[in-house]
C-alpha positions as CSV (number, residue, x, y, z in Angstrom):
1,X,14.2,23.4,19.9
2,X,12.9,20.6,21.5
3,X,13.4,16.5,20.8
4,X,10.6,14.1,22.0
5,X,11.1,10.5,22.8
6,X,7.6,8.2,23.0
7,X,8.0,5.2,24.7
8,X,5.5,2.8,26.1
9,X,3.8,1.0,22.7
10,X,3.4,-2.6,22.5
11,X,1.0,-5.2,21.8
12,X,-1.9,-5.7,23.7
13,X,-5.4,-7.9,24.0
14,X,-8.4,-6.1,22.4
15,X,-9.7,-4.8,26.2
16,X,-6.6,-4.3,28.1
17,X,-4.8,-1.3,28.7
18,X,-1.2,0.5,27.6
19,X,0.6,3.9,29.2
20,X,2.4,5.4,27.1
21,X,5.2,8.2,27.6
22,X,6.5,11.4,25.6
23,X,9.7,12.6,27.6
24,X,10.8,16.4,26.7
25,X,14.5,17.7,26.1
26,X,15.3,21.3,27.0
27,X,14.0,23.6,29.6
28,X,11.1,25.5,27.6
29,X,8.5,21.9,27.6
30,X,6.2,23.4,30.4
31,X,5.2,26.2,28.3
32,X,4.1,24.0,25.1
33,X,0.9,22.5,24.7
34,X,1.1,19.1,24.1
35,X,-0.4,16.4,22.0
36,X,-1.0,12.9,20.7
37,X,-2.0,12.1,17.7
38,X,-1.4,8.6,15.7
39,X,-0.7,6.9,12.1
40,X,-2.6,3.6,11.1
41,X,-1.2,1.8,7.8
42,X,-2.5,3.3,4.6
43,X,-4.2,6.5,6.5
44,X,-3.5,10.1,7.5
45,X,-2.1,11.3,10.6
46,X,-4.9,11.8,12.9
47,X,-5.5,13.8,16.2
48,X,-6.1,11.7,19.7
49,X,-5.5,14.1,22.0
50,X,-3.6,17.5,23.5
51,X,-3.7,19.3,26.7
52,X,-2.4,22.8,27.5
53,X,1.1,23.5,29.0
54,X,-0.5,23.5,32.6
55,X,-2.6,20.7,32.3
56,X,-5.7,22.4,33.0
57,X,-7.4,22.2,29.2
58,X,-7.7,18.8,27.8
59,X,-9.3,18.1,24.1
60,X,-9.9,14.4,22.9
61,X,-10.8,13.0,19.8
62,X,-14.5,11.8,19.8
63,X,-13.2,8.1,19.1
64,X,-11.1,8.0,22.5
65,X,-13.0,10.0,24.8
66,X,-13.7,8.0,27.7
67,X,-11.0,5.3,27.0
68,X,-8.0,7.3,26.8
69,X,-7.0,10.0,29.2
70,X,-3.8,12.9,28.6
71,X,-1.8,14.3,31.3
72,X,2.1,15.6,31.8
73,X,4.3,16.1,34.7
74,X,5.8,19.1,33.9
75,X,8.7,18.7,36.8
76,X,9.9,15.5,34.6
77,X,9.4,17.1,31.6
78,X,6.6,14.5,30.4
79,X,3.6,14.0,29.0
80,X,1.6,10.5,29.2
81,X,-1.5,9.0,27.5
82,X,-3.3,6.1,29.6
83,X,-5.2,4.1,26.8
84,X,-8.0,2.2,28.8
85,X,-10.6,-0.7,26.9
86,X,-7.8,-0.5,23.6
87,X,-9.8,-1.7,20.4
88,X,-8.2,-3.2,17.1
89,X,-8.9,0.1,16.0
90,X,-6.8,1.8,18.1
91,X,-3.5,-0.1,15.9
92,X,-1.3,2.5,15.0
93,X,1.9,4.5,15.5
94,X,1.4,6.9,18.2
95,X,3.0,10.4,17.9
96,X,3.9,12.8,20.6
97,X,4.1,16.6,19.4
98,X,4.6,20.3,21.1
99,X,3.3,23.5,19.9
100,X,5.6,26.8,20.9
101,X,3.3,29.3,19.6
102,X,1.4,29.9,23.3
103,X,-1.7,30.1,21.8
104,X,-4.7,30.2,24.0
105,X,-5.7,27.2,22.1
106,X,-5.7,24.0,22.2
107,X,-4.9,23.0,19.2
108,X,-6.0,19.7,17.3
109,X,-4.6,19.9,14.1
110,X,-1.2,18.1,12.9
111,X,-0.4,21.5,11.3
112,X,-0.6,23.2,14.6
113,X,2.2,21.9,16.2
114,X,6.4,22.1,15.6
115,X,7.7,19.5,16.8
116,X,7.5,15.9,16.8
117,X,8.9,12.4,18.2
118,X,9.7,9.7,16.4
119,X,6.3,7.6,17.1
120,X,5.9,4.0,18.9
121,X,3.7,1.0,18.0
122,X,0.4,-0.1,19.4
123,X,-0.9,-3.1,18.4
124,X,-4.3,-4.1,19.5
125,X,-5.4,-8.1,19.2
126,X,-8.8,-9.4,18.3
């Protein structure tokens, strides 16, 4: 079992720029992939992006690549998400999740992973 704390939302001018956090309890987080995925009013849970438990494979959804970039620092047992140029668009609840099963993939789909935080806010301003 592991719990997952986000951190880091907040509201922001259309342009600037937000880090946000996923900090990891338990000893096992370095061998989960990782992802991000995030929840706008009145749509479904959608995938933003997940890198592999050493950091080496990153996937992005087409709508962030370039803007947003994934990483984790597996020594603090956390994973971060630098959103760069945010767009109104961007305005949802962000979601960190882990996925135990060690696949060789990356996965991109809500269904692939186990566990979940409990999401924080980004609000982007026209």
């Amino acid at each position: 079992q592991v719990q997952l704390v986000e951190s880091g939302g907040g509201l922001v001018q259309a342009g600037g720029s937000l880090r946000l956090s996923c900090a990891a309890s338990g000893r096992t987080f370095s061998s989960y992939h990782m992802g991000w995925f995030r929840q706008a009013p009145r749509k479904e849970r959608e995938f933003v992006a997940a890198l592999s438990w050493g950091g080496g494979n990153t996937r992005y959804a087409d709508s962030v690549k370039g803007r947003f970039t994934i990483s984790r620092d597996n020594a603090k047992n956390t994973m971060y998400l630098q959103m760069n140029s945010l767009q109104p668009e961007d305005t949802a609840d962000y979601y960190c999740a882990a996925d135990r099963s060690r696949s060789t993939v990356v996965d991109t789909t809500t269904r692939g992973y186990d566990y979940w935080g409990q999401g924080t806010q980004v609000t982007v301003s026209s």
